[in-house]
Kinemage of the C-alpha trace (Angstrom):
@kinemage 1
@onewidth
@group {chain A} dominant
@subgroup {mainchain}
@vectorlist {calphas} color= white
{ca unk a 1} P 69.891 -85.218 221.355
{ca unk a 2} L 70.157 -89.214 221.233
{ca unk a 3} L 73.660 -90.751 223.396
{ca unk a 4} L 74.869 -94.427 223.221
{ca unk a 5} L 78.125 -95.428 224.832
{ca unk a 6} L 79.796 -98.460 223.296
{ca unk a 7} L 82.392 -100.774 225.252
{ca unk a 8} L 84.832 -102.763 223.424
{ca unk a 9} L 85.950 -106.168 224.618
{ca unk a 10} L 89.239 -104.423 224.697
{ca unk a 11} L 87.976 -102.134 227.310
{ca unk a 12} L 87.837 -98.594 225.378
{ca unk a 13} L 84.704 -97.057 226.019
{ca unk a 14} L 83.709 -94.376 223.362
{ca unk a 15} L 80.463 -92.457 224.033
{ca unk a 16} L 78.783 -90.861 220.796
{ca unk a 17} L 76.186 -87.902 220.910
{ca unk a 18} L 74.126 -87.382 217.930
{ca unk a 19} L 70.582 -86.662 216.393
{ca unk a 20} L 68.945 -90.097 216.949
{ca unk a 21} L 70.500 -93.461 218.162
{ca unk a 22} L 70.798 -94.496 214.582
{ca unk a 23} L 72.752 -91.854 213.640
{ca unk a 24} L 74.981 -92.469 216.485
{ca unk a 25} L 75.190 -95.659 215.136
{ca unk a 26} L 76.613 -94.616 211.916
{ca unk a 27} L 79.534 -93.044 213.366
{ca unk a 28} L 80.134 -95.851 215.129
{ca unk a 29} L 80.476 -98.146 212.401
{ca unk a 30} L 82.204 -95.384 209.994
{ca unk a 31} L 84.739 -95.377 212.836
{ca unk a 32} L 84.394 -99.594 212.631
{ca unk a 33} L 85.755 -99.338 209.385
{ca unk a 34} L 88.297 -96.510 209.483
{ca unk a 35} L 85.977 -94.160 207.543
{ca unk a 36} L 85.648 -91.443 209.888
{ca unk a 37} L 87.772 -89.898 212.755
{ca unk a 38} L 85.715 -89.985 216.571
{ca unk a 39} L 87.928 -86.994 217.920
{ca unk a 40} L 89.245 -84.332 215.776
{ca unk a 41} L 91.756 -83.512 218.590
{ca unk a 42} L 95.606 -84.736 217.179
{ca unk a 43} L 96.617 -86.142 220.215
{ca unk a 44} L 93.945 -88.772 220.575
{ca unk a 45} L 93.463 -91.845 218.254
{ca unk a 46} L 91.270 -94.597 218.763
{ca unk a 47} L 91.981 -97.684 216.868
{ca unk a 48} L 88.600 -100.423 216.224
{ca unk a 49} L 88.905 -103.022 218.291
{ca unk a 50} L 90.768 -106.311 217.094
{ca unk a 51} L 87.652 -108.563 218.397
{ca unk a 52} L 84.206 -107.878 217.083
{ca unk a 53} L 82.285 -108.429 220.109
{ca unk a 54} L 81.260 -105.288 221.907
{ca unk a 55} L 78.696 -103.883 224.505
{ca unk a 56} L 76.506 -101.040 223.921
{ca unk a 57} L 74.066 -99.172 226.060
{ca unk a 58} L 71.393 -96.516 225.974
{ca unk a 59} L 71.062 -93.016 228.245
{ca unk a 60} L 69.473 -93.626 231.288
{ca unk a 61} L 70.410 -97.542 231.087
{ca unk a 62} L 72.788 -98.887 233.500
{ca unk a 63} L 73.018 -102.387 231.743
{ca unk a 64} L 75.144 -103.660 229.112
{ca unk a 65} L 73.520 -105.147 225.888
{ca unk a 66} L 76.230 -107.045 224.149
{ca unk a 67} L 76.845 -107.040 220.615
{ca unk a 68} L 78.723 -110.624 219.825
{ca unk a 69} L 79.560 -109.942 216.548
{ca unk a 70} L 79.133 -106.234 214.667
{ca unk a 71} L 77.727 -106.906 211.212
{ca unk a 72} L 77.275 -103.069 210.486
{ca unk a 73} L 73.725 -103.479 210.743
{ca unk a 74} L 71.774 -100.942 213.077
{ca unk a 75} L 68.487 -103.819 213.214
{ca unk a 76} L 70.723 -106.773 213.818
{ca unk a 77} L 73.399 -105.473 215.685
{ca unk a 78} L 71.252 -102.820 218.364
{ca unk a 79} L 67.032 -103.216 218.273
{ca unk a 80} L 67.674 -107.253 218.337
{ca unk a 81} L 69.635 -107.197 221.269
């Protein structure tokens, strides 16, 4: 199973487990555009970010990759950077 954590510029950090990085991705961006709830738990809410720059990194990677603006592209937005 694939894990990404993404950091916003408004410092929440949201790590996503999935079947394969893009997939991951999708939630992500589904989440980007109010689409589709992170946490099925009521009492937490998470709210996209008001900026679109972000940082994003993969498991076993201790370095931050940074997104400068999300376009909602999986190519452009993680395998360029």
């Amino acid at each position: 199973m694939a894990k990404m954590t993404f950091r916003f510029t408004t410092e929440v950090e949201v790590e996503l487990r999935g079947n394969s990085y893009e997939e991951i991705y999708m939630m992500l961006k589904d989440m980007m555009h109010g689409d589709r709830p992170i946490s099925a738990q009521s009492n937490v809410r998470i709210f996209p970010p008001e900026e679109s720059g972000m940082f994003f990194s993969m498991e076993g990677e201790r370095e931050l990759h940074e997104i400068p603006a999300f376009k909602g592209d999986f190519r452009r937005d993680i395998l360029e950077h």
